[in-house]
N, C-alpha and C positions, 0 to 999 in steps of 0.2 A: 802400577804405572808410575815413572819420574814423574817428579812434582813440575815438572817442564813443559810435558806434556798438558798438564792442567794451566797451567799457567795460557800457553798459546791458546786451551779452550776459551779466552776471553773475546775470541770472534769466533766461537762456535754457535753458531742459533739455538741454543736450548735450555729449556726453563724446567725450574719444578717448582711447580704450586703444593705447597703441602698441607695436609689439615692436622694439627695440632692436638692432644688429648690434655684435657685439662684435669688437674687435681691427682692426688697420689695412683701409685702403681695400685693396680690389684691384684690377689696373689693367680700364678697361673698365668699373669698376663704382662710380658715388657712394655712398657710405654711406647707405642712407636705409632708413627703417622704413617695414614695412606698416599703414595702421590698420585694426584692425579693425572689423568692424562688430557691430553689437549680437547677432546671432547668435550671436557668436564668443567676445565677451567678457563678462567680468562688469561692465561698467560702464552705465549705464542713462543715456538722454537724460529731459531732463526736458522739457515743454513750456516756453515762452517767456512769462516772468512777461508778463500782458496788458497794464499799463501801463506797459510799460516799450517796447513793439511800438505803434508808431503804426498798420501796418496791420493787426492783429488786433483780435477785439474784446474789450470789454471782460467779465472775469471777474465773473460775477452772485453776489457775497454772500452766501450759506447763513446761513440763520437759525442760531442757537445755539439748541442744547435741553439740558437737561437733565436725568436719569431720576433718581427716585428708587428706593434700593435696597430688595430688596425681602427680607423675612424672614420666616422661615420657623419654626413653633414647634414645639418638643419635645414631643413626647406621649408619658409614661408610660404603661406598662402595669404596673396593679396585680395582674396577678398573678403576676409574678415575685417576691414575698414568699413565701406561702405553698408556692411549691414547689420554691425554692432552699432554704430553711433546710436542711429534713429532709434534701437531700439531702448534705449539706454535713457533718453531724454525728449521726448517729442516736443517740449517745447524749443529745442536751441538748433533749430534748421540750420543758422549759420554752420553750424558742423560741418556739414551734408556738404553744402558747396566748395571751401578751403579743402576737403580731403579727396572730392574727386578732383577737381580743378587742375592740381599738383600731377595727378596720373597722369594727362592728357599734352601738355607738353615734350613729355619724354618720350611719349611713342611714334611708333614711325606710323608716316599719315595714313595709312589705314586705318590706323584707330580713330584719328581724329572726327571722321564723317561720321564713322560709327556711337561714336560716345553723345557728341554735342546736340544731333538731334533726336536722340531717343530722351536725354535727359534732362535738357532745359526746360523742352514743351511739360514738359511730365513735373518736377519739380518744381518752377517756379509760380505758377499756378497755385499749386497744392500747398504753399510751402504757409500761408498766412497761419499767424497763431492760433486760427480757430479749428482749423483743416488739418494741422498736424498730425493728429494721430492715422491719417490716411498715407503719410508720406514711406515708412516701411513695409508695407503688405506691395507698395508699388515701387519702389529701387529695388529691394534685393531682387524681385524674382527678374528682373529685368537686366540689372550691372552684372550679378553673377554668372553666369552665361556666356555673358559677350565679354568681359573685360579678361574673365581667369584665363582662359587659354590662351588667349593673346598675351598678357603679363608674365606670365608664368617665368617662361625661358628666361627674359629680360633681368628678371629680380634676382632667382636663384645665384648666377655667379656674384651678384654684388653681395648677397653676405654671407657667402662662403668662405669659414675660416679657412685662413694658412695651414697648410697640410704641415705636421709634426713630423720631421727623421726621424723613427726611432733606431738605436744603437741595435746592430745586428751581429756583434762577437761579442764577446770577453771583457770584460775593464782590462784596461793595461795595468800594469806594475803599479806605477804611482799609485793609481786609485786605492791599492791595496792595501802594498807595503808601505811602510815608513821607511823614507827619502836614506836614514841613517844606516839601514843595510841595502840600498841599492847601488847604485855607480858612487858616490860618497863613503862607501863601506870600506873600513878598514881590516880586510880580511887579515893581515900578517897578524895586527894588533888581536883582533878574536883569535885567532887560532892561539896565540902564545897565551893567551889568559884559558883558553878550552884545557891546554896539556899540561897546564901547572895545576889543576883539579887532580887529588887525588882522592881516592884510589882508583878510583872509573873518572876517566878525562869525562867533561863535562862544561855546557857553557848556559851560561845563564842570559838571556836577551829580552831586557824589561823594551816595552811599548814596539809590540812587533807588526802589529796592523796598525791601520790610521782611525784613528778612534771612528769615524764618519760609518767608514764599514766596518768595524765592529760590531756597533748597535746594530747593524743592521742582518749582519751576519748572526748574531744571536736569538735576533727576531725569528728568520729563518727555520734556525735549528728547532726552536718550538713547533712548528709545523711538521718537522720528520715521524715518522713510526720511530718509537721507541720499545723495545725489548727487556723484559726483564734477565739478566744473566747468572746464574748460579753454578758452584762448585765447590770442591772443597778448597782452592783458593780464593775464590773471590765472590763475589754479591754486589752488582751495580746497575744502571741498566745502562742500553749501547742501542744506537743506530744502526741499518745494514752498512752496506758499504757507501760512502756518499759519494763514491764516483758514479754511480746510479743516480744520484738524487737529479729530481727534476725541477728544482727550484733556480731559478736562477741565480741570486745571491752568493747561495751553498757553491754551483756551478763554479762561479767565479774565485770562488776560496776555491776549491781542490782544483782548478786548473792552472792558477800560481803554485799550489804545491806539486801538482804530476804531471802539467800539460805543456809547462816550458823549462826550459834549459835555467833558468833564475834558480830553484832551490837544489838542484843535484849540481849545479857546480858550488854553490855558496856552504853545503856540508862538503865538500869535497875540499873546497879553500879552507875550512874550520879543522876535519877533522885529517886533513891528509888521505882518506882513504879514496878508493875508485868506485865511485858511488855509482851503480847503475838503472835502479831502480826504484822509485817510493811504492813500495808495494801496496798498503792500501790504508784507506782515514776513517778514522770512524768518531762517529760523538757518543760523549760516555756522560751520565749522571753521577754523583756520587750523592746518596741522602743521607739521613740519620742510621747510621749501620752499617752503611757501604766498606768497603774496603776491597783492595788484591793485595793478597801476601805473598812473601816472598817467593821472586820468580824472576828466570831469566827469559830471552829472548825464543828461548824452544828450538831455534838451526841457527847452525855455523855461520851461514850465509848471512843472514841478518846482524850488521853491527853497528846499527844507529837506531836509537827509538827517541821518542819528538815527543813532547806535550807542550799544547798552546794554550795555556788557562784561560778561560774568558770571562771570568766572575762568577760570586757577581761582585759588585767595587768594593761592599765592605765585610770582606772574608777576614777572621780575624785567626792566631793562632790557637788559640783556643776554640774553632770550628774543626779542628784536625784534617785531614785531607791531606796530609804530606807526602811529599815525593820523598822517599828516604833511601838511601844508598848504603848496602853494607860491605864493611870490609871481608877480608875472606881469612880463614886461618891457614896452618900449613898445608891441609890437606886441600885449598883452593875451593871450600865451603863456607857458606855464610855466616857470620860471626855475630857481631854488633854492629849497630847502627852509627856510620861515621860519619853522616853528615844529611839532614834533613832541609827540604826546600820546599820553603810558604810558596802556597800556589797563591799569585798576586795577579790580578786582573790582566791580561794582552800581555802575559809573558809567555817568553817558547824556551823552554826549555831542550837540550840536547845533550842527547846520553850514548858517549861511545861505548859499545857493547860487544861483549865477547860469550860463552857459553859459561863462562864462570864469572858471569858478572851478573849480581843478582840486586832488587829493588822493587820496592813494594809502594803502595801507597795507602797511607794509615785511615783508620777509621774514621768516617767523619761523623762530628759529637755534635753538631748543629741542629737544634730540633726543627729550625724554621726556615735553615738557608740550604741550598741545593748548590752544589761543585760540578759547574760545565768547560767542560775542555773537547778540543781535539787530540786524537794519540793516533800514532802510527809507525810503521815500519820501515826501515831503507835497506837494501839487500847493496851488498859488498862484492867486488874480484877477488877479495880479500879475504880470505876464511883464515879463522882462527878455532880449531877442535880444542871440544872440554879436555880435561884433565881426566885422568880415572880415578873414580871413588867407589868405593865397595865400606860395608860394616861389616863388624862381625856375626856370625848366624850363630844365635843363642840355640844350644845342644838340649834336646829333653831331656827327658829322665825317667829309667824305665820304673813301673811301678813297683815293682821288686825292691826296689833302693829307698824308695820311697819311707819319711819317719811315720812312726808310729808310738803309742803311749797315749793318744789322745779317746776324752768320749766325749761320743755325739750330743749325748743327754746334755751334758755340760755347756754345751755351746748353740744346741740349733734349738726350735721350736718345738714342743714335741708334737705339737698337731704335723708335721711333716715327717713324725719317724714311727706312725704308724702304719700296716702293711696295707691297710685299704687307701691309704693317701698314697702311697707311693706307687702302687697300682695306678691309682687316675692320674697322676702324673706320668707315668709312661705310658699310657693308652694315647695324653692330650700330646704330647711330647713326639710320639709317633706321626701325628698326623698335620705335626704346626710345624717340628725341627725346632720350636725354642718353649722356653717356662718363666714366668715372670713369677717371686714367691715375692711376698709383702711379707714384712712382721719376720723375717727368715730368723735372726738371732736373739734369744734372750735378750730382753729390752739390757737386763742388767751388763750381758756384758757388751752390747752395742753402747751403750754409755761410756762403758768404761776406755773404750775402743776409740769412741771420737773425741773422749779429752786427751789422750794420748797423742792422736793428728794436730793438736792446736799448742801443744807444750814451746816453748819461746827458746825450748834448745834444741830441737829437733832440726837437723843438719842436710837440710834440703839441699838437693842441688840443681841447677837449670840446664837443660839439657836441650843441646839443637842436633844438628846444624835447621837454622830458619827454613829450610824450604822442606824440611819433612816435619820437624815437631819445635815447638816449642812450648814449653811445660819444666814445673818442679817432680823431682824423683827420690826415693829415695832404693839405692839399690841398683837401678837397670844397668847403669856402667861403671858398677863399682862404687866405693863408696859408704856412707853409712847406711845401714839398713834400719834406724831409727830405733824407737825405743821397741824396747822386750815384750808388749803387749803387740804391736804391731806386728813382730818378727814371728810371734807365734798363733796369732789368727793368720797371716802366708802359711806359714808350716803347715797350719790347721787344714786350709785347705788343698795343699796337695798331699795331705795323709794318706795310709792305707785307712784309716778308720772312715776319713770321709768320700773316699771314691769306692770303696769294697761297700761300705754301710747304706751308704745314701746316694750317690750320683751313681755310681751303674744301676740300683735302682729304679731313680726315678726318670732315667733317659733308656732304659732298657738296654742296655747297649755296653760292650765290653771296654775300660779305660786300659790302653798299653800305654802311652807316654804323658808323661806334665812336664811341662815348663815351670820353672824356678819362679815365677810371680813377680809382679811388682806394684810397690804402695805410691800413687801420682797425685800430685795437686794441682788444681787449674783454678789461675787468676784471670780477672778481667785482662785479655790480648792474649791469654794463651789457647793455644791448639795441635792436633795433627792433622798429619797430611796420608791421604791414602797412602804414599809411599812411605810411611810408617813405618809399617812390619812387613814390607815387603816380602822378606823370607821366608813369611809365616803364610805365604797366600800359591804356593805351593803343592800343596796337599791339602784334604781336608783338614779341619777341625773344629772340636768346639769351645767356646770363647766361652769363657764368663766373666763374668764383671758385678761388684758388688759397689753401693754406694751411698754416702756421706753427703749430702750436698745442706746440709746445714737444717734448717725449720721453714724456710722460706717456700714456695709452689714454686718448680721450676717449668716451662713454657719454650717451644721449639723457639721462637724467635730472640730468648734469651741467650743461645749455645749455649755449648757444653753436653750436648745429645750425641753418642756415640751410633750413628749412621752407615748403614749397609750398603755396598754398591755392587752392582753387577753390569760390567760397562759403565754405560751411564744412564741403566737406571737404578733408582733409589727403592732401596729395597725396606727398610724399617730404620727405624729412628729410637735407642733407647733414651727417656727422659728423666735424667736426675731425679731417682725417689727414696726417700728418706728408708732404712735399713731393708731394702731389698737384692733381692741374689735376681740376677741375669743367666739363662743359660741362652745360647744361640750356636744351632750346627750351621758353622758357614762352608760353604763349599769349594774350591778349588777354582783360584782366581777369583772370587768372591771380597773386593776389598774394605774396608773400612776406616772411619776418621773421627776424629772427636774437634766437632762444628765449632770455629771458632766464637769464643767467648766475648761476647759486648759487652760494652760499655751498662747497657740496659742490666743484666743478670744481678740475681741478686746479691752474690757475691762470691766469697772464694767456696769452693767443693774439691771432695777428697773421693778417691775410690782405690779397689785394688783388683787389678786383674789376671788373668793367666790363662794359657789353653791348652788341654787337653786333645792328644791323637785317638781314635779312636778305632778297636778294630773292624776288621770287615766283615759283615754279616752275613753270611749266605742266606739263599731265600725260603732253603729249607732247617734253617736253624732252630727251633726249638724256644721257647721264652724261658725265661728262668722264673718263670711263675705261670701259674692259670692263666686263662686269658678269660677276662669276663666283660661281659654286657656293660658298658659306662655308665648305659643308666638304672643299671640294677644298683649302684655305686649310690646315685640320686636319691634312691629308694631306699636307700638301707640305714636304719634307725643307728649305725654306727657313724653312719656321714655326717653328721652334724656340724663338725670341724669344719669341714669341705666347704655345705654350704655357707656356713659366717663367714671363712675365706675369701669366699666369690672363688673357689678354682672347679674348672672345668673347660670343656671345650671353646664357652659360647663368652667364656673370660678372655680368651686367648685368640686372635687371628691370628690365620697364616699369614705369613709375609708378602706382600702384594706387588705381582710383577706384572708389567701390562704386558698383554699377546698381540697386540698390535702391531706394526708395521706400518710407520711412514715408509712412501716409497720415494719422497722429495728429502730424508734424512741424508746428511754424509757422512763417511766412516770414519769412526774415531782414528788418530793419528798413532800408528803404529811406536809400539814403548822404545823402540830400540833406536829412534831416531833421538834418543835423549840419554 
């Protein structure tokens, strides 16, 4: 799959939660994590942003509504007067009299017959300071009755607050935008400062909302479901689409962006082009780790992408998060990086885009501050088709041609080049498809092996293009193949010594082609991209990979773990361990990537790899040795290697795919649209 394709998955709904193995490989067993599936963990798949999936359909726009709030009036009850006082003080009767007295004029003379003679005779009487406490047990049961119904109507309108308008559409414009790109906007002058950006036209627009909603719109966003997003380009998390959202605030921000004619003419005055659509917006996190590498738009259609930074205010350069823009070489592929942009608080950036205009945004190195923007899409009348790129397809090499001159003794363990080991190794090999060996080379010349990888003339070279790999080589495209120690552990293992001797051995299984090998090193920011070895995903085969990564424990969230995919799921994970052999049968469209390398990792690591074709087996073919009981293997006083190893079955899982079926999943975006 084009690295395009992955790119657009950044509104794809779906996550991998993965569980991590800690502490060196064991022999028999590759490092690699299980993912889990949505059952298991807290992370949640999102559906697959509609325009961004050629073959899904398109997302049907929801009206925006607005409610007005609704209030509610207080109603007094007047006869909590007359039967609080008395009881409150029986000596201060004067109370008593001043708070009905007041009633009785206001009413309409109905009341007055009513009031004056039940209460005078009854009150004044009773009222001396000796008698007091007799004056409550006789007003209330007698005022409340006769006065409440009557008052009631009367009172309520007088302290009935003023009924509140509430706003029942949209903030207008002003509210929004800032006054300087609305009717005051100097489109001619933006556009001529957009088209003097090079390489990719671009405009930069500091203080683009009114700070008022800003704040306030950021508040908002904290309130969304947020997603965790994973791939082989990117790690952030994202909001659904917030043309859904039900927030009002939010509401109000994406219907300035999609709901009026304001922003599809104001890119269309910027960028010249015939802007017909803001496809769709979404909010993205960026944390410590985060990152999208290099990637383009994913369709022709698409030639405007947006980000509106929203802080937070004291984002510094040294939190990374950059918008970066790369130039292209001849072949119209990403090169280096020609011009990087601080994400600064209520800025919007805009990026005129083509299918060979490619930009990332770098890792952020922040342990404490979190990177919130909006980003989005605008579809064009205007299409502009990629270029065509192709590599070259590296030719195997039959075993026959294969060097030779080498011994095994010399180089490998010998606990692995005896026949009852190599038996359990193709028994476990059979039933996993891959073998993890620890300990695999003479410690002596594994030593000698990794001071030759760090020698300070050793003529590395970087190899791209950015959107499939980026990594030191030495070999793959020509080149120095480094020093003589290095040149002949390659040889070594595409020998006839070590594929007659040992690997059809311990995989059971006949080797007809290898591949030439290659010796890689990966620093903090480097990585591949599934579309890697594209060539190589084809047919089967089997990969190995042996590795260097220094004395340090390496940890899935450090990258640098060479990762299985099938579709999109994640199939194993191998984790940098100190002198061990990788084997893995990957299968046909089967792809793989080596996760990019953080900041966090312990530092630089070296490995070297290569794959072998493999023949085809029939199912009545024969073993080229006994076939015995594994665990007569367990039992046998010659095992002892074995078990200090750890290799065996219960060392090694199989490679974990869920059987499962969302039926709310959408289909991945077909490769040939990129």
């Amino acid at each position: 799959m084009d690295v395009e394709s992955e790119a657009d998955q950044a509104h794809l709904k779906r996550s991998f939660d993965t569980e991590k193995q800690e502490g060196p490989l064991v022999d028999g067993e590759p490092p690699f994590k299980k993912l889990k599936t949505d059952g298991e963990g807290e992370e949640q798949q999102v559906p697959v942003k509609s325009d961004e999936t050629p073959n899904s359909s398109e997302v049907k726009e929801q009206p925006i509504t607005f409610e007005a709030a609704t209030i509610t009036t207080p109603t007094e009850n007047p006869v909590a007067t007359p039967t609080e006082t008395p009881a409150e003080a029986p000596a201060e009767t004067p109370a008593v009299t001043p708070t009905v007295a007041p009633v009785v004029p206001t009413e309409t003379p109905a009341v007055a017959p009513t009031v004056a003679p039940t209460v005078a005779p009854t009150v004044t009487p009773t009222v001396a300071p000796t008698v007091a406490p007799t004056v409550a047990p006789t007003v209330a049961p007698t005022v409340a009755p006769t006065v409440a119904p009557t008052v009631a109507p009367t009172v309520t309108p007088t302290v009935a607050p003023t009924p509140v308008i509430t706003k029942t559409g949209p903030r207008s414009l002003t509210e929004i935008i800032s006054a300087a790109y609305l009717s005051n906007a100097d489109i001619a002058a933006l556009s001529a400062q957009h088209k003097s950006k090079q390489p990719a036209f671009h405009s930069i627009l500091p203080d683009f909302l009114n700070n008022d909603f800003l704040q306030e719109l950021k508040e908002s966003l904290n309130n969304e479901d947020w997603f965790q997003q994973k791939s082989d380009v990117f790690t952030f998390e994202q909001t659904g689409d917030l043309k859904q959202s039900t927030q009002v605030v939010v509401k109000d921000a994406i219907h300035a962006l999609t709901g009026t004619a304001f922003f599809t003419k104001f890119l269309s005055g910027i960028t010249g082009l015939n802007i017909s659509t803001v496809s769709d917006v979404f909010g993205d996190i960026y944390k410590e780790g985060s990152h999208y590498l290099c990637h383009n738009t994913g369709m022709a259609s698409k030639r405007v992408a947006f980000f509106l930074f929203l802080g937070p205010d004291d984002w510094e350069a040294e939190d990374g998060g950059t918008l970066d823009i790369f130039g292209n070489n001849t072949k119209f592929q990403p090169a280096t990086i020609v011009q990087r942009i601080q994400p600064k608080v209520n800025t919007m950036v805009i990026l005129e885009t083509t299918p060979n205009t490619f930009y990332q945004i770098s890792e952020v190195l922040s342990k404490d501050k979190e990177l919130l923007l909006l980003s989005g899409l605008v579809r064009s009348t205007q299409i502009v088709k990629a270029k065509p790129y192709a590599e070259a397809v590296p030719q195997p090499i039959s075993t026959s041609r294969l060097p030779t001159g080498f011994t095994l003794s010399e180089w490998i363990n010998p606990d692995y080049l005896t026949p009852e080991s190599l038996k359990k190794l193709a028994n476990i090999y059979e039933k996993t498809g891959s073998l993890g060996l620890n300990n695999f080379l003479l410690d002596s010349r594994y030593k000698e092996l990794e001071a030759a990888l760090v020698q300070a003339d050793v003529a590395w070279q970087r190899i791209g293009p950015a959107n499939r790999r980026n990594y030191d080589t030495l070999g793959r495209f020509g080149g120095s193949e480094g020093p003589n120690e290095l040149i002949q552990f390659k040889m070594f293992l595409r020998s006839k010594p070590f594929i007659n001797g040992f690997l059809e051995k311990a995989i059971g299984t006949k080797v007809c082609f290898a591949h030439k090998g290659e010796v890689r090193r990966f620093q903090r920011g480097h990585y591949t991209l599934n579309n890697d070895c594209k060539e190589l995903y084809d047919s089967d085969g089997l990969d190995l990979l042996f590795s260097f990564p220094g004395e340090a424990l390496w940890t899935d969230e450090d990258g640098g773990c060479t990762t299985y995919f099938e579709g999109k799921d994640e199939l194993l994970s191998l984790i940098p361990t100190k002198n061990t052999l990788s084997l893995v049968f990957r299968e046909q469209d089967t792809t793989k990537h080596v996760k990019y390398q953080a900041a966090s990792a312990p530092g630089t690591r070296y490995d070297i790899v290569n794959t072998f074709l493999l023949a085809v087996k029939d199912d009545d073919e024969g073993e080229d040795y006994d076939e015995q009981d594994e665990d007569n293997f367990a039992d046998s006083e010659d095992d002892d290697i074995l078990e200090d190893s750890r290799l065996g079955e219960d060392a090694l899982q199989k490679p974990i795919k869920d059987d499962y079926e969302d039926e709310d999943e959408g289909e991945w975006e077909d490769d040939d649209e990129y």
